[in-house]
N, C-alpha and C positions, 0 to 999 in steps of 0.2 A: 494403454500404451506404456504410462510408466511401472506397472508391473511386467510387461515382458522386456523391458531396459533392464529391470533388478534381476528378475531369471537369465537372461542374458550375463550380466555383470558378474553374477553370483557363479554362474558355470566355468565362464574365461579363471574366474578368482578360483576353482577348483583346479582345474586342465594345465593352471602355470604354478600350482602346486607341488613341486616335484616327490612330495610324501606323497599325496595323494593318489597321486598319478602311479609312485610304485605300488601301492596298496590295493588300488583298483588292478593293476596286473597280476599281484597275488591272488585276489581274488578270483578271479576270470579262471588263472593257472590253477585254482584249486576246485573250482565248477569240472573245469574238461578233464583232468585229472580222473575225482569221479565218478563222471560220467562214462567215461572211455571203461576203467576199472569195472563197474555195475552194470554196462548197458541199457536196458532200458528200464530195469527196474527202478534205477534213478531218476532217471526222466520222465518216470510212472507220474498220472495226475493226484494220486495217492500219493506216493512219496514228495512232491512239491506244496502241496495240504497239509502233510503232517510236520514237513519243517517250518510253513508258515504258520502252523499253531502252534510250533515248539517254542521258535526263537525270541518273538515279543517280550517274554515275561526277563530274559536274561537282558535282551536289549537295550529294556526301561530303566533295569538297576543299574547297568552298566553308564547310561547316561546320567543316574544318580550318583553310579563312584566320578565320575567324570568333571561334573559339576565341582568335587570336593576335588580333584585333581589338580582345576585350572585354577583354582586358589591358593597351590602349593601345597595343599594337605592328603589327606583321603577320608573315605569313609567306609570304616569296616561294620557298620550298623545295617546295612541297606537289608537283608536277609533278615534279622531280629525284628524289626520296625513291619517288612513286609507281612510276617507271619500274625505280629500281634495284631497288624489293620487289621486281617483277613478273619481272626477269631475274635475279635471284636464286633464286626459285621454282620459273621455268620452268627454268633450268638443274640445278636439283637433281631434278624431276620426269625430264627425259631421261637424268641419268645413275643415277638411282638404279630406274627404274620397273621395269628388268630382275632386277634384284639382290635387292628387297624388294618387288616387287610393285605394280600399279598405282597402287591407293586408298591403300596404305599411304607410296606418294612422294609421290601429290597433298597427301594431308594434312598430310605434313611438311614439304612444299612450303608449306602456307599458314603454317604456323606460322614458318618460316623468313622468309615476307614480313614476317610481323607482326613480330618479330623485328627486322628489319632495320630497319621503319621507325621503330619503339620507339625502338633508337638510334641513329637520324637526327633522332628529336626531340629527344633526350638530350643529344646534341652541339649543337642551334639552344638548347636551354634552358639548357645550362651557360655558350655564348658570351655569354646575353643575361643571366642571372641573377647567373653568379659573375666574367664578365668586364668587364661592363661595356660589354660592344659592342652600339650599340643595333639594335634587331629588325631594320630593314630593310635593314643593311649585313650581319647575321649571316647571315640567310637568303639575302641577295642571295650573299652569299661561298660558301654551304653547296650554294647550287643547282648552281651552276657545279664546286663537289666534288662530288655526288651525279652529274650528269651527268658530269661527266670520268672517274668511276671506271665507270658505265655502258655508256660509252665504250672502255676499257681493257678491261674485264669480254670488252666482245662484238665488240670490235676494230669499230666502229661496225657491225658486222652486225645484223639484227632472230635473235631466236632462234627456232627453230624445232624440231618433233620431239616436241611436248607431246601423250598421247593424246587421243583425242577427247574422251571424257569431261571432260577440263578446262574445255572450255566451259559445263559445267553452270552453273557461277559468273553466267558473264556474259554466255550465249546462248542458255542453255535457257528453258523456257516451264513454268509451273507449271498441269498440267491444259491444257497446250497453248493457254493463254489471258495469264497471267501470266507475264510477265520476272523470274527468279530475281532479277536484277540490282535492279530495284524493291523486291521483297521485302526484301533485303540495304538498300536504303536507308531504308525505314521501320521495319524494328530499330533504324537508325541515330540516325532521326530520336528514335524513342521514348526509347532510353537516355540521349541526352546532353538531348531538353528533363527528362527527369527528374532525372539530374544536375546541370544547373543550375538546375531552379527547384524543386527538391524537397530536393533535398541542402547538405551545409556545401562543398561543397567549390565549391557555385554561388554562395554567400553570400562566401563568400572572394573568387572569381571576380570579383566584378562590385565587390566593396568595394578588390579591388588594382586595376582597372581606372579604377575611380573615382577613387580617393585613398589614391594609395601609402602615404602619412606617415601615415593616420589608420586603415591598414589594420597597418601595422607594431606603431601603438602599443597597438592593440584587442588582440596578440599573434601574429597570424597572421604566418609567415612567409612574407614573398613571393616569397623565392629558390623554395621549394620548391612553391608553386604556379603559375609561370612554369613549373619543368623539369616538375610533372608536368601543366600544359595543350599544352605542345609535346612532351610524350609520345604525349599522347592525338594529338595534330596528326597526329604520325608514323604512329601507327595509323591513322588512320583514313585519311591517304597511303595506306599501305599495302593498307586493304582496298579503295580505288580503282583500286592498280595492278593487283590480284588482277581484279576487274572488267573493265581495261582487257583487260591479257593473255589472261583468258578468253574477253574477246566478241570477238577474234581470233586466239588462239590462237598467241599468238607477243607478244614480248617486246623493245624496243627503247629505246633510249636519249633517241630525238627523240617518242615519242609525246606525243598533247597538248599539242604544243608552246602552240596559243593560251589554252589552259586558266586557267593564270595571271591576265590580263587577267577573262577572262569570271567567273573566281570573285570579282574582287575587286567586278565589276560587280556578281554577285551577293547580295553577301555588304553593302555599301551599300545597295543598292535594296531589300535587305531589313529597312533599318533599325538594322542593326550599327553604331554610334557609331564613325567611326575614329579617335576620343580615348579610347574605352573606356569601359566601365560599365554601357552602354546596347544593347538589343538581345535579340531570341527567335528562337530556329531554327524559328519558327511563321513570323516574316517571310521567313529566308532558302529555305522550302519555297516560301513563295506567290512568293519573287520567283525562282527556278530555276523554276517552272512558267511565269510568265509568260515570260521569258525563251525558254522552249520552245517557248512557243506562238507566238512573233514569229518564231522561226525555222524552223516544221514550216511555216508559214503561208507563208512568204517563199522557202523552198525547194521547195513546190508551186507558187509561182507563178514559179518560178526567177528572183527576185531577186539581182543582182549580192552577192555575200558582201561587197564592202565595204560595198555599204547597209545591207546588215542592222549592219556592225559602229556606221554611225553612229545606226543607229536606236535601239541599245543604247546606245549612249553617251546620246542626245537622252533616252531614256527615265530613266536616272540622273540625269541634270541636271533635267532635270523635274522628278521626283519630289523630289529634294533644294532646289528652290527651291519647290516647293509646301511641304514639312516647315517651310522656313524661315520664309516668311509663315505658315502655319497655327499654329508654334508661336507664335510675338511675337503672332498674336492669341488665341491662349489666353494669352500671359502679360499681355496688356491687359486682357484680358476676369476674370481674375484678380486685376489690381492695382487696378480698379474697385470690385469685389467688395468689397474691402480697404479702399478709400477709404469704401464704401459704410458698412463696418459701422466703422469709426474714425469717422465722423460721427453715428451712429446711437448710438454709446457717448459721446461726448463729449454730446451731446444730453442723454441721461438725466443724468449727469452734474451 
């Protein structure tokens, strides 16, 4: 009973949303859009398979840059961190799978990614929290280490030699109908909207994103929830790399290279404040679907790829100049209100 009060509670708190609510109509408008454009090709059960194996792995990181978002910062690491889990993994998968058996290297194989990405956020949260280096020089610095050691790791080679089974992750089909890879992103989605809008550590979250100084002096330590939201960063890097590597089965230092970009697009379009405080992984879901949908749509009708990049861009500018008027007329339409009842009280008066 009292989880369908929270599902209940949680939907009204979307639906009176007014971001939300326009976000969910872009969305919708860029489905029928097209659909209409492609006919059935788009609404093929092949083409609704292959964007639900596309979109996961951008999704994940997106809610990675998101995270560093609602803290007021970013994180331009999430791609570097993804790559090295994944050739970390896949290299302990090939050398270990003889020695200790299959399942027993994949497994240690994942733990090993998460692991690595853990302290890859560890080191972006200690540079930005106890050093003082701010987010987008630390990440920007840490990308270029994460890739270099990548690089080093695999002598620029992609690795190779992972058995098949590894693609379960990121290629198998659930019931021959479901993308494992999806599945893995709606655990994703679920923990962390619970986390932040169920939990203290969401409350902290959005209150250092807010206002550092009035987050300090309420008690919360903000060092310590900067390193552990670019902890969480790192993870969840890392279970993208695991994704990547498995829905190809090999592991590389340059993977995803446009990733970066697209999650940040994603991760604005979905309403993420890039001052902080403001923002739900409900908006960055509807806007990686949208996002999906402009590109499965544009790639069936083999659309030049830099169009689609400026379509993405036109679509973020849009929306962020729609937010802009729509809010100042909520806030008129507010200060109205205001004026309204300050005359209405002076009156009685």
């Amino acid at each position: 009973m009292n989880n369908e009060k929270g599902i209940i509670k949680y939907l009204k708190d979307i639906t009176s949303d007014a971001q939300m609510v326009r976000l969910f109509v872009i969305m919708v408008a860029a489905f029928v859009i097209m659909a209409v454009a492609n006919g059935s090709k788009f609404l093929s059960l092949s083409n609704f398979q292959s964007m639900a194996r596309t979109f996961p792995e951008v999704g994940i990181l997106a809610i990675a840059v998101s995270l560093a978002m609602l803290l007021g910062g970013i994180n331009l690491s999430v791609v570097g961190i993804a790559n090295l889990s994944g050739i970390f993994c896949c290299q302990f998968i090939i050398f270990a799978q003889e020695k200790i058996g299959m399942w027993p290297a994949i497994i240690i194989g994942l733990l090993i990614a998460m692991a690595v990405g853990a302290l890859c956020g560890l080191l972006n949260g200690f540079l930005i929290a106890y050093v003082g280096i701010p987010a987008m020089l630390a990440t920007l610095g840490t990308q270029e280490i994460f890739i270099g050691l990548g690089v080093g790791v695999t002598k620029g080679a992609a690795v190779f030699g992972t058995p098949s089974e590894f693609t379960f992750f990121g290629g198998a089909y659930i019931f021959g109908v479901i993308p494992m890879s999806l599945i893995v992103f709606i655990v994703v989605v679920v923990i962390f909207t619970i986390l932040l809008q169920r939990k203290q550590y969401g409350m902290e979250l959005y209150l250092v994103g807010t206002n550092p100084t009035a987050a300090r002096f309420s008690g919360i330590k903000n060092e310590i929830v900067i390193m552990k939201t670019h902890v969480f960063g790192g993870i969840l890097s890392a279970v993208a790399g695991i994704i990547i590597a498995s829905g190809t089965n090999s592991a590389k230092a340059s993977y995803g290279s446009s990733y970066v970009l697209r999650c940040l697009i994603v991760a604005i379009l979905g309403g993420i404040n890039p001052s902080g405080g403001f923002g739900k992984i409900t908006g960055v879901v509807m806007a990686v679907l949208t996002i999906q949908f402009l590109s499965s749509g544009f790639g069936i009708l083999r659309v030049d790829s830099y169009f689609q990049t400026f379509v993405w861009g036109a679509v973020l500018v849009g929306d962020m100049i729609l937010n802009h008027y729509c809010d100042k007329f909520a806030e008129s339409r507010k200060k109205k209100k205001a004026e309204k009842a300050s005359a209405a009280l002076s009156k009685e008066v």
